[in-house]
N, C-alpha and C positions, 0 to 999 in steps of 0.2 A: 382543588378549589372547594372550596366549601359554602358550596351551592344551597340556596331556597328553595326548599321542598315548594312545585307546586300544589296549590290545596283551595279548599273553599274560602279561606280570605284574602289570598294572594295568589294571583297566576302568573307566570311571564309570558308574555305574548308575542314577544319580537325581543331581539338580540343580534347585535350587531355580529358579522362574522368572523374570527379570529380574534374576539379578542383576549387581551390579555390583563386579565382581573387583574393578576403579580405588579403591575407596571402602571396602576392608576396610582395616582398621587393626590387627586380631588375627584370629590363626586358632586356633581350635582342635582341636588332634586328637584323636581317641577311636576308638582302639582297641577289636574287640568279636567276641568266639568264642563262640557256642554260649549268647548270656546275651540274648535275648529282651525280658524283661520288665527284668533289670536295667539295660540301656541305653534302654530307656526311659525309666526312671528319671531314668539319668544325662541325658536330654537336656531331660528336665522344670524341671531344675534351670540347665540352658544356658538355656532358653527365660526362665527366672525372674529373670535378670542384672540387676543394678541397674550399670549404665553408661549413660555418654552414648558411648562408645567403638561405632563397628560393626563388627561382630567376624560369623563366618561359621566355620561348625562343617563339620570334614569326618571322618566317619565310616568307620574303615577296619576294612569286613567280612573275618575273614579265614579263614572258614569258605565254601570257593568251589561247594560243594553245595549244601545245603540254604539258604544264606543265611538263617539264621531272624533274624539282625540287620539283617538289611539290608532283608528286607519287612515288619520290624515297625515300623522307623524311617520306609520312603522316604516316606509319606504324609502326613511332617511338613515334609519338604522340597518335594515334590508341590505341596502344598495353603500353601509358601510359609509355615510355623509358626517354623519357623528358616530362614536364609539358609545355605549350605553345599553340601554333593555329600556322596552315599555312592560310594565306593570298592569296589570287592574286591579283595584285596589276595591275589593267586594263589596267592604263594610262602609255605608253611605257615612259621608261627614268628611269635615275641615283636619280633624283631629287624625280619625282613620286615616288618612288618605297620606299625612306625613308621616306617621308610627308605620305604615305598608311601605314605605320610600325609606328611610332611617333605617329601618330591620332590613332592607335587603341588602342598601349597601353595605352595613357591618358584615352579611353574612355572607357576598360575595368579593368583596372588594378587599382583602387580608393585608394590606399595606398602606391605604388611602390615611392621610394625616388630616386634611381638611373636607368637611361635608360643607356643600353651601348650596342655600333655598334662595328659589325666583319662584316666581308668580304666574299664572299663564295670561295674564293682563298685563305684562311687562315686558322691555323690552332694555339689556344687556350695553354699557358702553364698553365699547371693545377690549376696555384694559379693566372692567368689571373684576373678573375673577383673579387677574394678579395683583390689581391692589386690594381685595381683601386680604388674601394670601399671605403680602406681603406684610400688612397692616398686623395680622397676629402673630408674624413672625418677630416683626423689629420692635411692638408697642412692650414685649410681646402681650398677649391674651387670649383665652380658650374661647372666646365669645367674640365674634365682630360682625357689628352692624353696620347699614349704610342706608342713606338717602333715597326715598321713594319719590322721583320728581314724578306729581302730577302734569299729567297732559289732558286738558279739561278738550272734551270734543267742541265745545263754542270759545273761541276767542275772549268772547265778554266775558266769561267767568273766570276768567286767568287773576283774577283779585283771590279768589275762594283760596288761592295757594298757600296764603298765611294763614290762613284760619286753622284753627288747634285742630280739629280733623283730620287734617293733610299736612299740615306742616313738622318735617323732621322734629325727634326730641332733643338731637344735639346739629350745631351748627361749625363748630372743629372737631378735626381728628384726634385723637388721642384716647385713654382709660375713662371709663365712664361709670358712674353709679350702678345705674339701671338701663336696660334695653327692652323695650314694648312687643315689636315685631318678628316675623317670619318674614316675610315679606324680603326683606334683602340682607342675607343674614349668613355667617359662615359659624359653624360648630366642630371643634379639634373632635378628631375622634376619640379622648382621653375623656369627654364629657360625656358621649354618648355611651362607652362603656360605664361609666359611672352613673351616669343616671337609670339605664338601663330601660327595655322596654314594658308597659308602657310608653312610652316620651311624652307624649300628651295625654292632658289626662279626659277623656270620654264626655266628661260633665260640661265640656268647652264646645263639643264636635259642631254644633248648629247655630250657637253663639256666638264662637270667635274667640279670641282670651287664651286659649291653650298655649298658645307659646307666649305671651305673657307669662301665663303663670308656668312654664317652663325655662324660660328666663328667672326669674325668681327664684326657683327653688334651685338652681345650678347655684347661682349668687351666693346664695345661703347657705351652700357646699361648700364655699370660698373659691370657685372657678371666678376668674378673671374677666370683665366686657372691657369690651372698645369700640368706639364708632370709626369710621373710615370716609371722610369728607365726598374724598374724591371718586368714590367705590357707589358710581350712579346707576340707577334704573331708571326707565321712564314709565310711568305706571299710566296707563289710559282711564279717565275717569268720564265717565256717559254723561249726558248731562241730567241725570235725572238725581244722581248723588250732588248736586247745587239745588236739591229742588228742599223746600224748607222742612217738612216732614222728614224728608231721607235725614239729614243733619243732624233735626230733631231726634230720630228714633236713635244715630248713630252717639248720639253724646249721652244719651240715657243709657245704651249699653255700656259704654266706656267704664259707664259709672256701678253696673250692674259688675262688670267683670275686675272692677278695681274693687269691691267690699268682697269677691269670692275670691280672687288670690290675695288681700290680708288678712282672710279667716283662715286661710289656708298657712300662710306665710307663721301668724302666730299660734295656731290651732298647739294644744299644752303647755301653753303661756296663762299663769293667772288670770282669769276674767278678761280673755280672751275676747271673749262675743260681748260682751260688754265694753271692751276697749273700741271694740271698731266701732261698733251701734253708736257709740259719744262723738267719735271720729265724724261720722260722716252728719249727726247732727250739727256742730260744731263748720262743719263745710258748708251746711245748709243756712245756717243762720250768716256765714261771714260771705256768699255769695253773691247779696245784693251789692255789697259794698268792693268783691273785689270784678263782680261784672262794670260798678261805675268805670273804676280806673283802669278796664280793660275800653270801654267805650270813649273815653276822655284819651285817650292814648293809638285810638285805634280808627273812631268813628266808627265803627262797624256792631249796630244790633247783635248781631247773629255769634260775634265775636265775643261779645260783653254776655250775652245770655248761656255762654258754653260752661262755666263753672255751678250755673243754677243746675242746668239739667246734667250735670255729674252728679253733684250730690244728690239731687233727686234722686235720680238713678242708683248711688250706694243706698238711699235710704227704701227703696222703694225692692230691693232685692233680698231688705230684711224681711219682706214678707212674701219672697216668693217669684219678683216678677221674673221675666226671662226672655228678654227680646232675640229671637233664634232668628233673626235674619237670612242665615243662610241655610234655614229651610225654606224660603222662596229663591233662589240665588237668581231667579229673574228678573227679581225686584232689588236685589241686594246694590 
C-alpha cells in the first residue's frame, strides 16, 4: 500500500481496521468544520448505501484544535461501522481541506475508479452513490454532478428553492457543458491523475469557486461532465442564508468567482483581461433588462435583482474585491 506519510499538513487519525485499500472501488470524501452532529448525519446516510460497489469514506477534519468532527466520527471507523480514515486536514480553508482528502485517497486507495464529494451539511439518498457511479459509467463521463436539494430550516422559505442560489444548474440527466459545484459531485480517477495536485487552486480556499474553477479547467482538458437527475442530496440551509444580505453577499460572490475562473479559463489568449473586463461590462449594462423578465416570469424581487449583483460582482473583482465568506463559516 502506498501509504501517506503522516506530516504537518496531513495526519491520519483514525482508520478503520482491516481494511483493505486493494478492494475500494469508490472513495468518498467529506469534508467537515466545526459541524459535529451534522457529519454525523452525513455519514449515517454513507453507512445506509444501497450498492454492491465497496466504497470506503475518508473524512477530512479541518478544524485541527478542537477536532469536534473527527471525535465525533472516529468511533464509527474504530468500531469498523464504515470502512475509511479520518484526516486533519492542517491547512485552514475550503480548498486545503479537499486537495488533504483527494491526495490521500490517490495515495492510499491504488484501485479506486470513482472519488465522490458530500458535504457535512448534507445528507446521502440511499442509492446516492450508485447512481453517480452508474451515471459516469453508462453517460459515460469523467465528471458527474448532482442535485443539492435544499432543506430550508423554516417551512415558509421553501419558495427561496428556485432562486438562482440554490437552485440546480441542470434539471435532466445526461452530458452537460459545465458543472459549478463540489458539493455532489463524482471525479474518475483518470482526472485526478491528470490534473494532478494541487486540485484546487489556494486563491479560492475562503471564497469558495475552487471547484468551479476546477471543473473548468478539467473541461478544458477535454474530460467529459454529466449531471445525474436522480443522484440527490439533502443540503440543510439555516435560515439566516433566506436573510437578504446573506443572498446579497452570495450573488456578489458568484460573480466575483465567475470573472477569476474566465481570467483564468482564457489567461494567453489575446487581450484576455480585456475581453473579460467588456464581458462583465456588457452584463452590467443588459442586467436591468434581463432582471425585468426574470421578475415578470417569476414575481420574485430577489430573483430579478440576482443577474445585477453578478455582474456587479465580475465588475467589482476587477478591482480587487473578495467576498471570503468562509472566513466567518459562522456566518457563512
Amino acid at each position: 500500500m502506498n501509504s501517506l506519510p503522516t506530516h504537518d499538513v496531513i495526519s491520519i487519525v483514525a482508520r478503520s481496521p482491516g481494511l483493505n485499500t486493494e478492494a475500494i472501488e469508490a472513495v468518498v470524501t467529506l469534508p467537515t468544520f466545526k459541524r459535529p452532529e451534522q457529519v454525523l448525519a452525513t455519514l449515517d446516510s454513507l453507512r445506509l448505501q444501497k450498492t454492491p460497489r465497496r466504497f470506503a469514506v475518508i473524512v477530512m477534519e479541518n478544524e485541527a484544535e478542537l477536532r469536534e468532527g473527527a471525535v465525533a466520527a472516529s468511533p464509527l471507523f474504530q468500531n469498523a461501522v464504515l470502512e475509511g480514515m479520518i484526516i486533519i486536514a492542517h491547512e485552514r480553508g475550503n480548498c486545503s481541506a479537499y486537495n488533504a482528502g483527494w491526495q490521500t485517497a490517490v495515495a492510499n486507495f491504488p484501485n479506486f475508479r470513482h472519488l465522490l464529494v458530500i458535504d457535512d451539511d448534507e445528507v446521502a439518498d440511499p442509492d446516492w452513490l450508485e447512481h453517480l457511479c452508474t451515471a459516469a459509467e453508462s453517460l459515460p463521463a469523467d465528471i458527474v454532478g448532482g442535485p443539492q436539494v435544499p432543506l430550508f430550516s423554516e417551512p415558509s422559505d421553501a419558495a427561496w428553492a428556485s432562486h438562482p442560489v440554490f437552485a440546480p444548474p441542470h434539471r435532466e440527466s445526461g452530458r452537460v457543458a459545465a458543472l459549478y459545484s463540489s458539493g455532489n459531485l463524482l471525479v474518475g480517477r483518470a482526472v485526478l491523475e491528470a490534473m494532478g495536485p494541487p486540485y484546487l487552486d489556494l486563491q479560492f480556499n475562503f471564497m469558495g469557486g475552487g471547484d468551479s474553477d476546477f471543473l473548468s479547467r478539467a473541461a478544458q482538458r477535454g474530460f467529459t461532465l454529466g449531471w445525474c437527475a436522480e443522484a440527490k442530496v439533502l443540503e440543510t440551509v439555516p435560515a439566516r442564508r433566506t436573510e437578504a444580505g446573506w443572498i446579497r453577499a452570495r450573488s456578489l460572490r458568484n460573480g466575483v468567482i465567475s470573472t477569476l475562473v474566465e481570467k483564468k479559463k482564457r489567461a494567453g489568449t489575446p487581450f484576455a483581461t480585456a475581453r473579460v473586463f467588456a464581458k462583465s461590462l456588457a452584463l452590467l449594462a443588459a442586467s436591468p433588462f434581463r432582471g425585468l423578465l426574470r421578475l415578470v416570469s417569476t414575481g420574485s424581487p430577489s430573483v430579478a435583482a440576482y443577474p445585477a449583483y453578478v455582474a456587479l460582482g465580475r465588475v467589482m473583482a476587477e478591482f480587487g474585491y473578495a467576498n471570503e465568506q468562509y472566513r466567518q463559516p459562522e456566518k457563512n
